[in-house]
C-alpha positions in Angstrom: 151.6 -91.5 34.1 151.4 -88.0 35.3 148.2 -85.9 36.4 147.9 -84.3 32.7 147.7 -87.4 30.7 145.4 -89.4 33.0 142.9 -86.1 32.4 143.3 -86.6 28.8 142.7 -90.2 28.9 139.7 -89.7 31.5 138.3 -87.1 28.6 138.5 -89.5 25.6 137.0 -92.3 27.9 133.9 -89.9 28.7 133.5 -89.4 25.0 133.6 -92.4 24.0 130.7 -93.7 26.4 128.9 -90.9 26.6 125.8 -93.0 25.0 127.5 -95.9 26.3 124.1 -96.4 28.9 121.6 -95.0 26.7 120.4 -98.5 26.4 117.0 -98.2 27.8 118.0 -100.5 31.0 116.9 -99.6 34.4 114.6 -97.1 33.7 113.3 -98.3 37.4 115.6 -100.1 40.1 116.8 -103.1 38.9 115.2 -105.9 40.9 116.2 -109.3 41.5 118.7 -111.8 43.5 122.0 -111.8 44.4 124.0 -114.7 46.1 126.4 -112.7 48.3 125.0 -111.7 51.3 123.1 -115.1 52.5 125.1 -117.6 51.0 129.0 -115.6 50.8 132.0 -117.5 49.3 131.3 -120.9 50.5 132.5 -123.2 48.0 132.3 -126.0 49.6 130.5 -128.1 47.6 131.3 -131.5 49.1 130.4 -131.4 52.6 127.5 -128.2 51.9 126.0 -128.8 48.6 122.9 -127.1 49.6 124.6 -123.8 50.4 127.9 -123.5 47.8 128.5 -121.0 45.1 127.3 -123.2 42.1 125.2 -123.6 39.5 123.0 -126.1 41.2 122.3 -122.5 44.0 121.5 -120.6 40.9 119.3 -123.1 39.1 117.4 -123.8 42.4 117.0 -119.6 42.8 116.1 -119.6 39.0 113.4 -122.0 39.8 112.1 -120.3 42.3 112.0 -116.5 41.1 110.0 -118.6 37.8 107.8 -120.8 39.7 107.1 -118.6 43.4 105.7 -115.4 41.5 108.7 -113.0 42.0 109.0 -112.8 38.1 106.1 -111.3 37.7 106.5 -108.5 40.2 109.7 -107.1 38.4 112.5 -109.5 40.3 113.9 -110.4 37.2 117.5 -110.6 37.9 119.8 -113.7 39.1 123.2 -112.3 40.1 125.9 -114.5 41.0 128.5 -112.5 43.5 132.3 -113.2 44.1 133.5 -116.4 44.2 132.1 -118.5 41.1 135.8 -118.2 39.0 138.5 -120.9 38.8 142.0 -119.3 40.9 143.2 -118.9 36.9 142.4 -117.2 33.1 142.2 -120.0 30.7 145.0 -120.1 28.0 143.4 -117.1 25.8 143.5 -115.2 29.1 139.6 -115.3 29.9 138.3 -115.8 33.1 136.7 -119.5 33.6 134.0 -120.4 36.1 135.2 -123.0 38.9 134.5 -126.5 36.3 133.8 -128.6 39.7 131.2 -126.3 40.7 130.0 -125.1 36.9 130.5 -127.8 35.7 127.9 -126.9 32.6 129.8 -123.1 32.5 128.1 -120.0 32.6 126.4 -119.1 29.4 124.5 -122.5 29.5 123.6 -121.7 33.0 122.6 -118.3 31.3 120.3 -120.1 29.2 118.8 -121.9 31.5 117.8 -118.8 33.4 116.8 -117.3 30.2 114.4 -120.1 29.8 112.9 -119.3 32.5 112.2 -115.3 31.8 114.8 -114.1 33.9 118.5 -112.2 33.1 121.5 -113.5 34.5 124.1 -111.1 36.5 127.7 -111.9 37.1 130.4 -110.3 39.2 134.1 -108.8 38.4 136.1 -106.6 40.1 138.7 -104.2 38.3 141.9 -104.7 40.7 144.5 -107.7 40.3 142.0 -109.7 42.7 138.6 -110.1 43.4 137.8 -109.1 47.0 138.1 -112.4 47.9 141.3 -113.2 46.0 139.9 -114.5 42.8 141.3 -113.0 39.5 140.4 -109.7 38.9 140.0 -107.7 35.6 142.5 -105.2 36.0 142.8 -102.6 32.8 144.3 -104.2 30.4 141.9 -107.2 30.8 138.6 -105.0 30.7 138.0 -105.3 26.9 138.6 -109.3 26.9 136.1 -109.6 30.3 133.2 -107.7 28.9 133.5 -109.4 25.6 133.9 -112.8 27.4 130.6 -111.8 29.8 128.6 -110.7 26.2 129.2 -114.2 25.0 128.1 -116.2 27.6 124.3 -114.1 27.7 125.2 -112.2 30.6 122.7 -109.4 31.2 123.9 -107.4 34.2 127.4 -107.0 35.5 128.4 -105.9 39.1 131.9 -104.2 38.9 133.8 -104.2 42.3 136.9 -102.2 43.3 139.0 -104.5 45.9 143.2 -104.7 45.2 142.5 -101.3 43.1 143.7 -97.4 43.7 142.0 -94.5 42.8 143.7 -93.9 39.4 142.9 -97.3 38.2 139.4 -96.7 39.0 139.1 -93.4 37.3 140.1 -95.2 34.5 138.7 -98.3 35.2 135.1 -97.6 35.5 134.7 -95.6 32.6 136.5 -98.0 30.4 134.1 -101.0 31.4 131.3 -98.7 30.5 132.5 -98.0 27.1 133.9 -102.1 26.6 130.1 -103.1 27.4 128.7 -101.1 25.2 130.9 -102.4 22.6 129.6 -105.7 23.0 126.8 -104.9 21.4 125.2 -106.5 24.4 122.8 -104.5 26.4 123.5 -105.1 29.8 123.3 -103.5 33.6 126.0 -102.1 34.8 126.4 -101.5 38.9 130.2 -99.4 39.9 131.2 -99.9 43.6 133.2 -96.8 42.7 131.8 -94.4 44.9 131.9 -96.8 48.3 135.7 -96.9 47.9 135.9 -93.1 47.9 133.8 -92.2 50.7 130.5 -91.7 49.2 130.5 -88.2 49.1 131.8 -85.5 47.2 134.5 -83.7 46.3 135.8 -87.1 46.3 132.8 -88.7 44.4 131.7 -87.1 40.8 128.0 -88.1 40.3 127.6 -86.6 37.3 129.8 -88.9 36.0 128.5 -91.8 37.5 125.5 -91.0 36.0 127.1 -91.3 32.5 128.8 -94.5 32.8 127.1 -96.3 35.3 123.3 -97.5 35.7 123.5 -97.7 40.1 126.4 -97.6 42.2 126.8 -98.8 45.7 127.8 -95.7 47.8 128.2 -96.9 51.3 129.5 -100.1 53.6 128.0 -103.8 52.6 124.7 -104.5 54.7 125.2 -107.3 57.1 122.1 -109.5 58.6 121.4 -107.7 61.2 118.9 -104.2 62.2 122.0 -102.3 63.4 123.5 -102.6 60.2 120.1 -101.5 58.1 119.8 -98.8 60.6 123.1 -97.4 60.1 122.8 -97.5 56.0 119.6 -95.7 56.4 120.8 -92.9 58.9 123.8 -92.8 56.3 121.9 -92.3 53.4 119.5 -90.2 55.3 122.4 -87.6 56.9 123.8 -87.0 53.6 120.7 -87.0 51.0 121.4 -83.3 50.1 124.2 -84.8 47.8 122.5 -88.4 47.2 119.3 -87.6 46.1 119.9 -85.7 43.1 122.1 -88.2 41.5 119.4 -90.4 41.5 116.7 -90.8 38.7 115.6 -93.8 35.7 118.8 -95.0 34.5 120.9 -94.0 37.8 120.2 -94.8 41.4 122.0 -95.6 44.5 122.7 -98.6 46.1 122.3 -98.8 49.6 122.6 -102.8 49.0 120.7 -105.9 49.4 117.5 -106.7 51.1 118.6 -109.4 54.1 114.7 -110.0 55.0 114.1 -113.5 55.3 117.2 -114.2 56.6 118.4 -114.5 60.8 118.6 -110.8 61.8 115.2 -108.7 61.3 112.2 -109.0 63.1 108.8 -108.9 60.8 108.7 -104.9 62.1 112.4 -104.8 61.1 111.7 -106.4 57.4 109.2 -104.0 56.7 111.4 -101.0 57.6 114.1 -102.1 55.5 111.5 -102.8 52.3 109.5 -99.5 53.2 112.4 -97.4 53.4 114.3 -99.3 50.2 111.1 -98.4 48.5 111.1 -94.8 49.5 115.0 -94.5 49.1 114.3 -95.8 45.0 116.5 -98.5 45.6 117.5 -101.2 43.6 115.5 -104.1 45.4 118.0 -106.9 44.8 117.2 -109.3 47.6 119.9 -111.8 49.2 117.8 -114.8 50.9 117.4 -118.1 50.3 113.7 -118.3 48.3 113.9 -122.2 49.3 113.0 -121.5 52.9 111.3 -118.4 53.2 109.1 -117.9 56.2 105.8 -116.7 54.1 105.4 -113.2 56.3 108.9 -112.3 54.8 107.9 -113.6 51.3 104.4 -111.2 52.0 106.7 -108.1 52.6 109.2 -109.1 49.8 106.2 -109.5 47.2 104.3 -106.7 48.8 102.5 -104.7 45.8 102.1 -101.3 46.5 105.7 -101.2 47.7 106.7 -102.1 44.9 104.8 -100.0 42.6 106.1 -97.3 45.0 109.6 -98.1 44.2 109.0 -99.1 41.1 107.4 -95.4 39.9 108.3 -94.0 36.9 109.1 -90.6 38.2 112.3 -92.4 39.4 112.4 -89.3 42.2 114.4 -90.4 45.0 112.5 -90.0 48.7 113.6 -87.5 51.3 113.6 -87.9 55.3 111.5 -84.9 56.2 111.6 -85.0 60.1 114.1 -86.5 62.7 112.1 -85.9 66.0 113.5 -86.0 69.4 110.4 -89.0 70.5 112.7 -91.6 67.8 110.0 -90.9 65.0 111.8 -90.2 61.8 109.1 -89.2 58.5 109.9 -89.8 54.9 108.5 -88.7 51.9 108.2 -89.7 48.4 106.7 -87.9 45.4 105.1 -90.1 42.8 103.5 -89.8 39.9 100.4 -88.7 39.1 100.4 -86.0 42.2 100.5 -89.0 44.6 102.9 -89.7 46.8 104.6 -92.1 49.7 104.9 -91.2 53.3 106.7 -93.6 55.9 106.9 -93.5 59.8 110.1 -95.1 61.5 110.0 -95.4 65.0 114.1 -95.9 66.1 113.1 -96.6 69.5 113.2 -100.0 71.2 110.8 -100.0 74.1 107.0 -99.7 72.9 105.0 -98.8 70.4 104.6 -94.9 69.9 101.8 -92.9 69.1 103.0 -90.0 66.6 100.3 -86.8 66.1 100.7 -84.8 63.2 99.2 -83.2 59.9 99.7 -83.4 56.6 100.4 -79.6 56.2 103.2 -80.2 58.2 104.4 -82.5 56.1 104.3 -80.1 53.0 101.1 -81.2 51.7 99.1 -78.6 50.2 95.4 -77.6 51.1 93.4 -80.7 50.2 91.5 -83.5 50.9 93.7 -86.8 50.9 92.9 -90.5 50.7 95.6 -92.9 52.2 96.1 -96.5 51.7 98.3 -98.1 54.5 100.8 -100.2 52.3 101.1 -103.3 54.9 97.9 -103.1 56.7 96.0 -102.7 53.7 93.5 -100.4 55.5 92.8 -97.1 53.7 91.2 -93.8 54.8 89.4 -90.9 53.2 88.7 -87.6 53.9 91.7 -86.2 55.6 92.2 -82.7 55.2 95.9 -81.3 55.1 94.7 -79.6 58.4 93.2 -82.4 60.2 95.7 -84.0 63.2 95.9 -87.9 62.9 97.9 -90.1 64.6 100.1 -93.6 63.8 101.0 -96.6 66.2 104.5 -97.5 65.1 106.2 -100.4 66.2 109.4 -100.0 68.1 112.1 -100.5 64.9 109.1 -100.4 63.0 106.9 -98.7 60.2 103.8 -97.4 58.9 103.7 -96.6 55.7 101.5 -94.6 53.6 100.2 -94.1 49.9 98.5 -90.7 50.0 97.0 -89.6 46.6 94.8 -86.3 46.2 90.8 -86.9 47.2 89.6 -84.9 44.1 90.9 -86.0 40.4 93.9 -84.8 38.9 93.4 -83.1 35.8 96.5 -83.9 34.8 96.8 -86.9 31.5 98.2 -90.0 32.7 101.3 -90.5 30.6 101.8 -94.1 32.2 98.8 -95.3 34.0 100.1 -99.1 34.2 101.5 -98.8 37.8 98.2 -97.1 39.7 96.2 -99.9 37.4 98.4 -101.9 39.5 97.5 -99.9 42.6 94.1 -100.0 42.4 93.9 -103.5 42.0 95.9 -104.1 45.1 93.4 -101.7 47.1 90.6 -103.6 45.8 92.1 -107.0 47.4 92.1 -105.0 50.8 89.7 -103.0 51.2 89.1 -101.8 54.6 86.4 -101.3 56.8 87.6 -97.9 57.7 86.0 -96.0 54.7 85.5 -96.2 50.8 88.8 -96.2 48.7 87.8 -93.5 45.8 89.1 -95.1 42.1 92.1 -92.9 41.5 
């Protein structure tokens, strides 16, 4: 096919699902669980029942998201990854879960996470294999697959790129889009699109993405470890001249799963990678097993002001503000409602350092500020933009900050539901440091 007629065929794709996400899904990151990190493609099901890709996992993760109290903080997702299909289409040509390990199928597992208040994501990937040589859905099987995934309840749909080339996906990713949304089905729809071209542009259109896709990973898979977070956020954080602006409700960047409560993060290391997920406006899909979760990891995880921080409806995407020489790196988020989110990483490794600054050098106006420190739950009043204050921050550690103006904002509240939740959080932790003022 040459140059001229895959532009033609890119045009009449982009028409044809140009409402195709208009579907009032993730307004806010999407927030959930997803299998792949913690638990991979082990599929052995005999000798490591506990730990396989099947529906017993996902049934024992529904239960938990239902019964632990992540539902009700906005994880609402279950996401199975790579891995769940059977090494062949059935005879109409459909992809068919693995009967030994799902047994049931998928849409009754579907149901059963329905019953529970949750939405059920599922993985594909658009070249002749999965990643990890499973079929894929290459383009003449995208209408088929997203019909198949509509029937079985599916509610969220990760869309990988392994075994593909660039043409494919150009035509690929846009042609799922508009295949969904013929469905009828509403459903989330995440393109790894971008990571296999580099992240950045030329190469990388993100005003397109933004029309066909609800998030996109841009970058390298996390592994469980701090080097690996570190080097997604430095990533992210070099190039956020180009990544920031594609982001907003209905279309964020992916920096990928949340590893704490796994082996590789210290507690200062978990609450780096949630502060700066929260800050980034990242999806906050974690990848853990909720069975065994050591309960300071479950207390970051389920923290509520992070959350509401991620989760504001602004859907701005935070900036890093400062890279200092000392291994101090400040970020900053604005939220609604004239607040906003500040957050101190320390990238050193020997001792805790004692960072002096000011608000006005952090682009606050002239004001007095009250602050709520997100995981000590202490809060302060009374700092003036001019006043120099200082923060302990642990080596590969955080501090992180909700700052909101001292005085009122005149300003109506168009959607007061998140600083409701706010303030009720600051009411659990007070602090003996000063009076938190009602926002």
């Amino acid at each position: 096919m040459g140059s001229s007629a895959v532009s033609g065929l890119l045009v009449l794709l982009l028409v044809s699902v140009s409402y195709g996400l208009d579907n009032g899904l993730a307004g806010t990151p999407p927030m959930g669980w997803m299998a792949w990190e913690r638990f991979r493609c082990n599929t052995d099901c005999i000798d490591d029942l506990q730990n396989c890709i099947s529906e017993a996992l996902f049934r024992d993760m529904a239960d938990r998201l239902s019964e632990d109290g992540w539902r009700e903080l906005g994880y609402e997702y279950l996401i199975i990854d790579d891995c769940w299909m059977l090494d062949q289409r059935d005879k109409e040509g459909r992809l068919q879960p693995d009967p030994s390990r799902f047994p049931g199928g998928i849409a009754k597992l579907a149901r059963y996470v329905h019953d529970r208040g949750l939405k059920l994501g599922i993985y594909a990937d658009m070249g002749s294999h999965t990643c990890m040589g499973f079929p894929g859905t290459p383009l003449h099987k995208i209408q088929i697959d997203a019909q198949t995934f509509a029937s079985w309840g599916v509610d969220y749909l990760k869309f990988d790129g392994c075994y593909s080339n660039p043409v494919e996906q150009m035509l690929g990713y846009p042609m799922m889009s508009a295949a969904l949304n013929d469905t009828g089905r509403p459903m989330v729809y995440s393109c790894s699109w971008p990571a296999y071209l580099g992240g950045l542009p030329p190469n990388v259109n993100y005003s397109l993405l933004g029309e066909i896709c609800h998030l996109w990973r841009n970058y390298d898979d996390i592994e469980d470890s701090w080097d690996s977070v570190q080097d997604i956020i430095q990533w992210f954080s070099d190039n956020q001249d180009d990544l920031q602006p594609a982001a907003g409700p209905g279309r964020w960047n992916d920096p990928d799963m949340l590893i704490i409560g796994n082996f590789g993060l210290s507690v200062d290391q978990a609450r780096s990678q949630m502060a700066l997920w929260a800050v980034m406006a990242s999806p906050l899909i974690m990848s853990n097993d909720l069975r065994n979760l050591d309960p300071n990891m479950r207390a970051i995880l389920q923290n509520k002001v992070a959350i509401s921080i991620n989760q504001d409806p602004m859907g701005v995407q935070g900036r890093r503000l400062l890279q200092k020489k000392s291994g101090i790196d400040v970020y900053w988020r604005p939220l609604s409602n004239s607040c906003s989110a500040l957050v101190f990483l320390s990238r050193r490794t020997d001792m805790p350092y004692l960072y002096h600054t000011y608000l006005s050098k952090l682009n606050y106006e002239a004001g007095s500020y009250q602050v709520y420190d997100v995981f000590s739950g202490s809060t302060r009043t009374g700092l003036n933009s001019t006043s120099k204050f200082s923060v302990s921050i642990n080596p590969s550690g955080v501090v992180m900050w909700y700052v909101s103006p001292e005085e009122p904002s005149s300003q109506t509240r168009s959607d007061p539901a998140p600083h409701r939740e706010l303030d009720s959080e600051f009411r659990l932790h007070k602090s003996s440091i000063g009076r938190l003022t009602v926002l």
